[in-house]
BAGU-88116 format. One record per residue (C-alpha): residue number from 1; residue in one letter; y, x, z. Coordinates in nm, 3 decimals, always signed. Each point is the difference from the previous one (the first is absolute). Example, Ala and Ser with C-alpha at 12.3 -4.5 7.8 and 13.67 -1.06 7.14 Angstrom:
1;a;-0.450;+1.230;+0.780;
2;s;+0.344;+0.137;-0.066;
***
This chain:
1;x;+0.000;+0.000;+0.000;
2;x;+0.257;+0.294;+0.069;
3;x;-0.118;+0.191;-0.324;
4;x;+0.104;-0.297;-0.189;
5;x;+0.352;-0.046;+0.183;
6;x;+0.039;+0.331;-0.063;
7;x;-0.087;-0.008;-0.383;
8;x;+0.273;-0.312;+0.004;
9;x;+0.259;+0.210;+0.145;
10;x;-0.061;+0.309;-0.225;
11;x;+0.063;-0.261;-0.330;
12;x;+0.299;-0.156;+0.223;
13;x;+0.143;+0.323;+0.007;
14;x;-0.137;+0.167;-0.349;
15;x;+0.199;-0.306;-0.171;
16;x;+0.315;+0.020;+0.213;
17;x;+0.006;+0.356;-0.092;
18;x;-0.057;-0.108;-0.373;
19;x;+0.261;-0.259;-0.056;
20;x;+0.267;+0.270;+0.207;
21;x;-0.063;+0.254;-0.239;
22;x;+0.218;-0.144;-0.257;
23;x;+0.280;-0.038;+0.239;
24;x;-0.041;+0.313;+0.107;
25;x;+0.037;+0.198;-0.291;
26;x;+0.341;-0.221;-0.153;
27;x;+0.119;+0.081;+0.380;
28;x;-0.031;+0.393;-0.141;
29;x;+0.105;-0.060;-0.358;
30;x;+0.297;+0.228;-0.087;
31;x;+0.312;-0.149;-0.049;
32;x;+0.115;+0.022;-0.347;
33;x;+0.351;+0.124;-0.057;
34;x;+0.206;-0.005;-0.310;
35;x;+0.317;+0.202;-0.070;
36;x;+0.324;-0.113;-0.152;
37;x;+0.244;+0.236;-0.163;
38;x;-0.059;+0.368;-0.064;
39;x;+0.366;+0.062;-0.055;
40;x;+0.021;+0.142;+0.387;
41;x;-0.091;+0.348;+0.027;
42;x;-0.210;-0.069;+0.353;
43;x;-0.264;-0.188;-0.192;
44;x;-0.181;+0.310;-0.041;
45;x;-0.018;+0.082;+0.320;
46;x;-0.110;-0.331;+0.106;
47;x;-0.270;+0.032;-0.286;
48;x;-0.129;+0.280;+0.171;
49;x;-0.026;-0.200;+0.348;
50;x;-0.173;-0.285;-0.160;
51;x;-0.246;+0.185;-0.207;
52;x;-0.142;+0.190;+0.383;
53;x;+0.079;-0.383;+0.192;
54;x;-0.430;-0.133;+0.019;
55;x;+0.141;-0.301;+0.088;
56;x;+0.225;-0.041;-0.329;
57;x;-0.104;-0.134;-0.338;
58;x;+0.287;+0.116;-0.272;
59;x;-0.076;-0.309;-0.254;
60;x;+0.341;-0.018;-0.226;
61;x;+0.319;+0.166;-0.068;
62;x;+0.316;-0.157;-0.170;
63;x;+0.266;+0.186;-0.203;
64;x;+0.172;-0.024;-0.353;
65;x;+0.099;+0.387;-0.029;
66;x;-0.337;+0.149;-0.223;
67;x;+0.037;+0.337;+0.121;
68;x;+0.006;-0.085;+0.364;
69;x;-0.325;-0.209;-0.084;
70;x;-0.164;+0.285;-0.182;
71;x;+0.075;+0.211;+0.269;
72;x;-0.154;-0.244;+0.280;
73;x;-0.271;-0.029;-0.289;
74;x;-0.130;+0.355;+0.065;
75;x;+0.067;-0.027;+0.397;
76;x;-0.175;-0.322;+0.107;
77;x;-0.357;-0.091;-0.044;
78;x;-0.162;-0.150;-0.389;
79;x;+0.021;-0.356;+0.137;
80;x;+0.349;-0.041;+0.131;
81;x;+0.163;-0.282;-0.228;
82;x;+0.317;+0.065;-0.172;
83;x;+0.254;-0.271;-0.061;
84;x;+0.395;+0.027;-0.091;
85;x;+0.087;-0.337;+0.126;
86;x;-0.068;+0.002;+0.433;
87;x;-0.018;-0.428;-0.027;
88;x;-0.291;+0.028;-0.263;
89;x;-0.154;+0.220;+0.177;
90;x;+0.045;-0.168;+0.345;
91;x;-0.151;-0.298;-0.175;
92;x;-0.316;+0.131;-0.170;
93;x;-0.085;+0.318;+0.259;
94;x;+0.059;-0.162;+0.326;
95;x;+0.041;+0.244;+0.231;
96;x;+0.006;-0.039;+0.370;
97;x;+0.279;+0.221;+0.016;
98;x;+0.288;+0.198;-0.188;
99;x;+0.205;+0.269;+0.045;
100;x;+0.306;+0.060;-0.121;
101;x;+0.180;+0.322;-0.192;
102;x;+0.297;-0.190;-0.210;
103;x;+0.391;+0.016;+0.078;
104;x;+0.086;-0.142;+0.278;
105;x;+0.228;-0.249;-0.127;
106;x;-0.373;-0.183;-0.186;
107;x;-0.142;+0.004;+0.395;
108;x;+0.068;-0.387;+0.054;
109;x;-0.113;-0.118;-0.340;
110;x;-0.357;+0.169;-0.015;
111;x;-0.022;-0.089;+0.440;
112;x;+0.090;-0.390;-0.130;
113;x;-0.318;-0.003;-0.287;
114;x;-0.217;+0.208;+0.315;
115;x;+0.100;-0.312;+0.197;
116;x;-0.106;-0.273;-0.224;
117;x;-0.330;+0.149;-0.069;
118;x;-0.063;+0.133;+0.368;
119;x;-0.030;+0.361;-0.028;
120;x;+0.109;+0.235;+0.239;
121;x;+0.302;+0.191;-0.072;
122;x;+0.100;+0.384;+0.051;
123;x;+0.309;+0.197;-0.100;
124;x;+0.100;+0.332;-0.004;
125;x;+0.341;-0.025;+0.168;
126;x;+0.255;-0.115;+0.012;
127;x;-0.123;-0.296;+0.059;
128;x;+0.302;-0.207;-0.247;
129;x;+0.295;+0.129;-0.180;
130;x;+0.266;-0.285;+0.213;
131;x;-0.108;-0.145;+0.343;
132;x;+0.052;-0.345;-0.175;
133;x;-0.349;+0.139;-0.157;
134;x;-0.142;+0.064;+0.280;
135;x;+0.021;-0.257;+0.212;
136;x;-0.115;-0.231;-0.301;
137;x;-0.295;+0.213;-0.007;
138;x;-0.069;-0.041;+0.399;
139;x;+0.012;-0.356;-0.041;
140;x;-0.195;-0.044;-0.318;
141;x;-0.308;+0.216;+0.144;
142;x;+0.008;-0.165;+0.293;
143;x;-0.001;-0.369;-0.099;
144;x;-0.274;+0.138;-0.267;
145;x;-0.241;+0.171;+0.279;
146;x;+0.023;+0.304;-0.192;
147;x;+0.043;+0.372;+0.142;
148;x;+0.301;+0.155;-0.076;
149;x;+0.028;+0.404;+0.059;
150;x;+0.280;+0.236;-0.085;
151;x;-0.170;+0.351;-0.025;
152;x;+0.197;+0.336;+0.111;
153;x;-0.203;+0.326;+0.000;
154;x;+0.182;+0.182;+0.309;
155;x;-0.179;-0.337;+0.226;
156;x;-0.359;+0.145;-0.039;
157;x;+0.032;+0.340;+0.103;
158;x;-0.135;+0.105;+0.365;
159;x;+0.365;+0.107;+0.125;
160;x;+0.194;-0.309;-0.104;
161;x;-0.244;-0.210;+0.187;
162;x;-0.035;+0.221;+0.291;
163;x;+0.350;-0.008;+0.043;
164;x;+0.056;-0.395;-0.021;
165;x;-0.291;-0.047;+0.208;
166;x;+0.163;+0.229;+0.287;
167;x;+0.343;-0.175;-0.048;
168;x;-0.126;-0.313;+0.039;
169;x;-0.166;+0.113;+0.342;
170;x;+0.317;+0.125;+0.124;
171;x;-0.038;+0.374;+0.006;
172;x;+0.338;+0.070;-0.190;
173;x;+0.146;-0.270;+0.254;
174;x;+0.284;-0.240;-0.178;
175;x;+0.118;+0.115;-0.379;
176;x;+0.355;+0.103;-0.026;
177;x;-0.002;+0.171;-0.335;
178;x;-0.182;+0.016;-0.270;
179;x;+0.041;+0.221;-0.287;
180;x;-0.202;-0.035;-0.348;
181;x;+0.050;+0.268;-0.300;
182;x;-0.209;-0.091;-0.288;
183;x;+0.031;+0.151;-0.363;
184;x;-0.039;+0.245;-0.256;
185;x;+0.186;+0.177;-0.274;
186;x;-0.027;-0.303;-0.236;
187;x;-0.214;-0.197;-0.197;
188;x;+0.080;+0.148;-0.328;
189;x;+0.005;+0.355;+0.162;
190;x;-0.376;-0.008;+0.169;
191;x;-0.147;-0.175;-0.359;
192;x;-0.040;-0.358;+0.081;
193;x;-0.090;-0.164;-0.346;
194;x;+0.192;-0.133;-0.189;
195;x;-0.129;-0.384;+0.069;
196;x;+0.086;+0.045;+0.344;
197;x;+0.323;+0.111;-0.079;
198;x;+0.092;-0.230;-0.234;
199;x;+0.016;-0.266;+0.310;
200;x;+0.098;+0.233;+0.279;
201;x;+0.342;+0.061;-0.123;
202;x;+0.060;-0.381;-0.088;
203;x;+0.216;-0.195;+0.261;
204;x;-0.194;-0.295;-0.059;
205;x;-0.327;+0.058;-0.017;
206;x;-0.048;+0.302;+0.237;
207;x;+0.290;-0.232;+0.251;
208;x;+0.172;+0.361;+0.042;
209;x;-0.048;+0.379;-0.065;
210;x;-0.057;+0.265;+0.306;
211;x;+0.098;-0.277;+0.244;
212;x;-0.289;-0.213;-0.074;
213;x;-0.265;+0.268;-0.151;
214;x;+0.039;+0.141;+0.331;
215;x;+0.197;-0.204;+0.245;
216;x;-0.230;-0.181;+0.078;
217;x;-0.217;+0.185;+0.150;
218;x;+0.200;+0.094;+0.252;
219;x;+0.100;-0.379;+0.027;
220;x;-0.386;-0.071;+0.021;
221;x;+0.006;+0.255;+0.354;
222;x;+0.322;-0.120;+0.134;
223;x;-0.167;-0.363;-0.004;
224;x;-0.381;+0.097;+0.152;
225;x;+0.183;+0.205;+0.294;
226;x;+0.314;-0.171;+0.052;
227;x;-0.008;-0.356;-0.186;
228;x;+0.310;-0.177;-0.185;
229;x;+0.336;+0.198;+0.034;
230;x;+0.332;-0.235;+0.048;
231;x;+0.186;+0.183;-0.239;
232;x;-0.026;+0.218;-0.360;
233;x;+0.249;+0.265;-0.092;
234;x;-0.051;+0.233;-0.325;
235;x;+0.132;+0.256;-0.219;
236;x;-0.125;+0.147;-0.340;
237;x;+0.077;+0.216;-0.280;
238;x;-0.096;+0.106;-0.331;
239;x;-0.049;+0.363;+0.049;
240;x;-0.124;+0.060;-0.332;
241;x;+0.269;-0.110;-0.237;
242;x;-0.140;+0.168;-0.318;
243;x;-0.261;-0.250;+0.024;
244;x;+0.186;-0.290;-0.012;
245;x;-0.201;-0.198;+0.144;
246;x;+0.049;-0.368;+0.135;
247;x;-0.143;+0.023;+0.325;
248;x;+0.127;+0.236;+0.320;
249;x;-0.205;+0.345;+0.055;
250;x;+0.076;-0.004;+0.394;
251;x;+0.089;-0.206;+0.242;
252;x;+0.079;+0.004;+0.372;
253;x;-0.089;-0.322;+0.233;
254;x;+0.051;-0.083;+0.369;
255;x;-0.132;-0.296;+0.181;
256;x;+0.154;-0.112;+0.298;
257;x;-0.197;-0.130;+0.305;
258;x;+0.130;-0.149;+0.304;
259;x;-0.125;+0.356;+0.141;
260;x;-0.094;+0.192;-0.254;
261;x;+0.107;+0.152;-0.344;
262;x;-0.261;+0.128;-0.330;
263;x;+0.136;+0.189;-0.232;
264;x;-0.212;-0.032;-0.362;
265;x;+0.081;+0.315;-0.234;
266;x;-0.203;-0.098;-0.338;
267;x;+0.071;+0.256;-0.307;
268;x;-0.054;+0.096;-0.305;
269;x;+0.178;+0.309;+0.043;
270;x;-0.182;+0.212;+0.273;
271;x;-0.088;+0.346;-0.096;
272;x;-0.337;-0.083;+0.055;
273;x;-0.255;-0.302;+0.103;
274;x;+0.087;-0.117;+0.373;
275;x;-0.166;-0.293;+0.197;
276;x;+0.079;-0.011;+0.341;
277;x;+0.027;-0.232;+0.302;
278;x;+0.176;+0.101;+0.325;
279;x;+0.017;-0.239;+0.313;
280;x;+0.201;+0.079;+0.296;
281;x;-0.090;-0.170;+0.350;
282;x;+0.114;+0.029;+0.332;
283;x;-0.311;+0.191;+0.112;
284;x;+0.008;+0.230;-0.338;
285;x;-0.056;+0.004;-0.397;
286;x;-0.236;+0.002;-0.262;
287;x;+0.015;+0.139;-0.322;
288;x;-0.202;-0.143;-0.249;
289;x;-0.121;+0.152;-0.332;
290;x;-0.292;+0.014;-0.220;
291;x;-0.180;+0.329;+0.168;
292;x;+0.055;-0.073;+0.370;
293;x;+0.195;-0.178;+0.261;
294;x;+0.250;+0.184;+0.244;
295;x;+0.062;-0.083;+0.365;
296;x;+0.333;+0.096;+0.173;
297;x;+0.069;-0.079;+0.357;
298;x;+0.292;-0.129;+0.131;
299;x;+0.212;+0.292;+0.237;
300;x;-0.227;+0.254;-0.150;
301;x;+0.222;+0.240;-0.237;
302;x;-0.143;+0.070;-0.355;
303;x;-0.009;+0.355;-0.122;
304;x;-0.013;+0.169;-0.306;
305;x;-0.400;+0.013;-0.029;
306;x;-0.002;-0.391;+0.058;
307;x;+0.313;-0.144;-0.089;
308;x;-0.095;-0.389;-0.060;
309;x;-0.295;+0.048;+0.275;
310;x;-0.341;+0.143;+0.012;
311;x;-0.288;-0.148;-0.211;
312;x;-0.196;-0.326;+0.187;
313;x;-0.385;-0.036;-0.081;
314;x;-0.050;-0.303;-0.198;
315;x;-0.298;-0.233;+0.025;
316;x;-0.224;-0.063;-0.293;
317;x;+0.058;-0.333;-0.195;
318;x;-0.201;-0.277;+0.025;
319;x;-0.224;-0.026;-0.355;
320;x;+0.199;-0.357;-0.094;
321;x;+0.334;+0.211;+0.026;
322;x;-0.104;+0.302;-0.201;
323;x;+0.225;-0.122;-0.247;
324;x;+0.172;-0.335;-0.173;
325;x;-0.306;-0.088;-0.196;
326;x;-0.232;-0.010;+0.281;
327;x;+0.211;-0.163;+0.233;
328;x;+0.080;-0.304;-0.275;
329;x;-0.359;-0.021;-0.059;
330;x;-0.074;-0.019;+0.367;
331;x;+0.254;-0.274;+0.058;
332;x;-0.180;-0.163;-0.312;
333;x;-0.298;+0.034;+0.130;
334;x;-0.016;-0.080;+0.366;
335;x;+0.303;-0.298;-0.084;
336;x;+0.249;+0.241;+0.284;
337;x;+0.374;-0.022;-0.082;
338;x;+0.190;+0.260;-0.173;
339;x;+0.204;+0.171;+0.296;
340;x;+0.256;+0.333;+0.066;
341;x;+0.227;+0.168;-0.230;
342;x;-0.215;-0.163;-0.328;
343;x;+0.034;-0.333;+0.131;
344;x;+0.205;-0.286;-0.184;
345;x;+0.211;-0.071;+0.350;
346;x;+0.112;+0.342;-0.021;
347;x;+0.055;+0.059;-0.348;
348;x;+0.239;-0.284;-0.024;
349;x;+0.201;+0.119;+0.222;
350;x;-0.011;+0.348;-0.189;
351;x;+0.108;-0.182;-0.286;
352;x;+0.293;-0.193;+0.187;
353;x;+0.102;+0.373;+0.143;
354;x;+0.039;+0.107;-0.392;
355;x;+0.174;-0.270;-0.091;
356;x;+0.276;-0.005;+0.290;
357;x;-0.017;+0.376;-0.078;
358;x;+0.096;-0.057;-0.343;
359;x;+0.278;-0.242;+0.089;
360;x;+0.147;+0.254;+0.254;
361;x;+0.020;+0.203;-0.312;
362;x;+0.175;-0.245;-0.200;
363;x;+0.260;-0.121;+0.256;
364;x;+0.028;+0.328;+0.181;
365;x;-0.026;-0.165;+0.313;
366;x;-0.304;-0.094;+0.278;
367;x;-0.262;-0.266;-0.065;
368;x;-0.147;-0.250;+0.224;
369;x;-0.352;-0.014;-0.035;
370;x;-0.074;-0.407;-0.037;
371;x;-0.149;-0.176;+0.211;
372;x;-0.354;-0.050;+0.006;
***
């Protein structure tokens, strides 16, 4: 009588296994990503992520320019789709998820089609050219349930999240300053093609020159460790005047706090790539760059040897946050909300810093941040 109880269990649990199976495996099936635009020079980069990302299925790519596709032709596997029209491809491929290497100012368009169809949605930043953009596109991703992600590559690195993740808990005590230099000699002088260029130096469709390209970065930081500012106040120039062009080379940019200031220093004309974040707290600073993460204490003189602090040992990432990719297909995945300095929260306010920058410019005078 037990034997045969037991042989009844053993089918029970045979055919529960059976019918799971199924489930099972479309719980593990990659999630299929398609990419729209190639005219954005970080899409190779981000080719390279998703071609090493198990978890990521590269199904499609859309763009009209043929030698960008030819040139994504030899990169990306034999059965990536090509298409020069994003909607038709949208409509046939069906992704689960896009991301997105176009000017900035085509952002809300392409994030409105994502919406209509329900697929998840990643930028590289700036996350709109106007914040009129960008709080359309918070809105329309949220009413359509669809994740929304504005990529920067300084967030993944081990010493910008060390250092948020220590600022949060206090160490640096409360932030009085901040100070962001970001930039490089120029986008025509380092060799950025000439499809990126063609919308970097357009008022419209890049929203700005320096001042956006690399405002908002710094921005991005002043809002993770410090939030909204009350007011904007900006300067730029046109450094290089033999260029002509229609958009400023440098700019200068303080946000006021009730008890704080960040200064934002984007350019185009540094002598050589910079990317930099320094917080100042009551108990000390950090220094923030790509390599490492510096610590100064507060009443503790610098010297020569360590004059913005001595290095700080940084903790190793977790695998989800290794970089962008990974961390939109782990919100994809596990259904978790985008959140930090990639976050749509944040980046409108990034793009509401830009534009009151960009007024200040105009009028010469301080901007208001509006209200939220």
């Amino acid at each position: 009588m037990m034997s045969d109880r037991l042989g009844v269990v053993s089918v029970l649990l045979i055919s529960v296994a059976t019918l799971s199976a199924p489930l099972h495996i479309a719980a593990q099936a990659r999630t299929r990503l398609a990419i729209v635009g190639l005219d954005h020079d970080h899409v190779w980069g981000l080719l390279k992520i998703i071609a090493n990302e198990p978890d990521a299925e590269l199904v499609a790519i859309a763009d009209p320019h043929p030698e960008l596709v030819e040139k994504a032709k030899a990169t990306v596997p034999a059965g990536v789709k090509f298409f020069s029209d994003y909607i038709a491809m949208l409509d046939e491929v069906k992704p689960d998820a896009v991301i997105v290497t176009t000017a900035n100012n085509r952002h809300l368009e392409i994030l409105s089609a994502c919406a209509k169809r329900k697929i998840h949605f990643f930028t590289e930043k700036p996350m709109a050219a106007s914040g009129a953009d960008a709080r359309k596109m918070e809105r329309v991703a949220r009413e359509a349930g669809i994740k929304l992600m504005v990529n920067y590559g300084n967030a993944w690195p081990e010493p910008t999240q060390e250092a948020i993740r220590r600022i949060e808990a206090g160490e640096i005590g409360n932030i009085q300053k901040i100070i962001v230099q970001f930039g490089h000699e120029g986008p025509k002088e380092i060799g950025t093609s000439k499809y990126f260029i063609a919308w970097l130096y357009d008022p419209v469709k890049n929203g700005a020159g320096a001042l956006m390209d690399f405002g908002c970065y710094g921005a991005d930081w002043a809002m993770v460790v410090k939030g909204r500012p009350q007011r904007v106040y900006a300067t730029s120039l046109k450094l290089k005047t033999e260029q002509h062009n229609a958009v400023e080379d440098d700019a200068t940019v303080l946000l006021e706090y009730s008890d704080a200031t960040a200064i934002l220093m984007p350019s185009w004309d540094w002598s050589y790539g910079k990317g930099q974040m320094e917080t100042f707290g009551s108990k000390g600073s950090f220094l923030v760059r790509g390599d490492g993460l510096l610590f100064q204490p507060a009443k503790d003189p610098t010297s020569v040897q360590y004059p913005e602090g001595k290095p700080v040992e940084t903790q190793p990432v977790p695998p989800e946050k290794r970089n962008g990719v990974a961390y939109y297909l782990y919100c994809i995945r596990n259904n978790k909300p985008i959140e930090g300095p990639v976050s749509a929260a944040i980046n409108v306010g990034v793009s509401e810093i830009i534009d009151a920058a960009k007024e200040s410019i105009r009028t010469g005078r301080a901007v208001a941040m509006p209200a939220q």
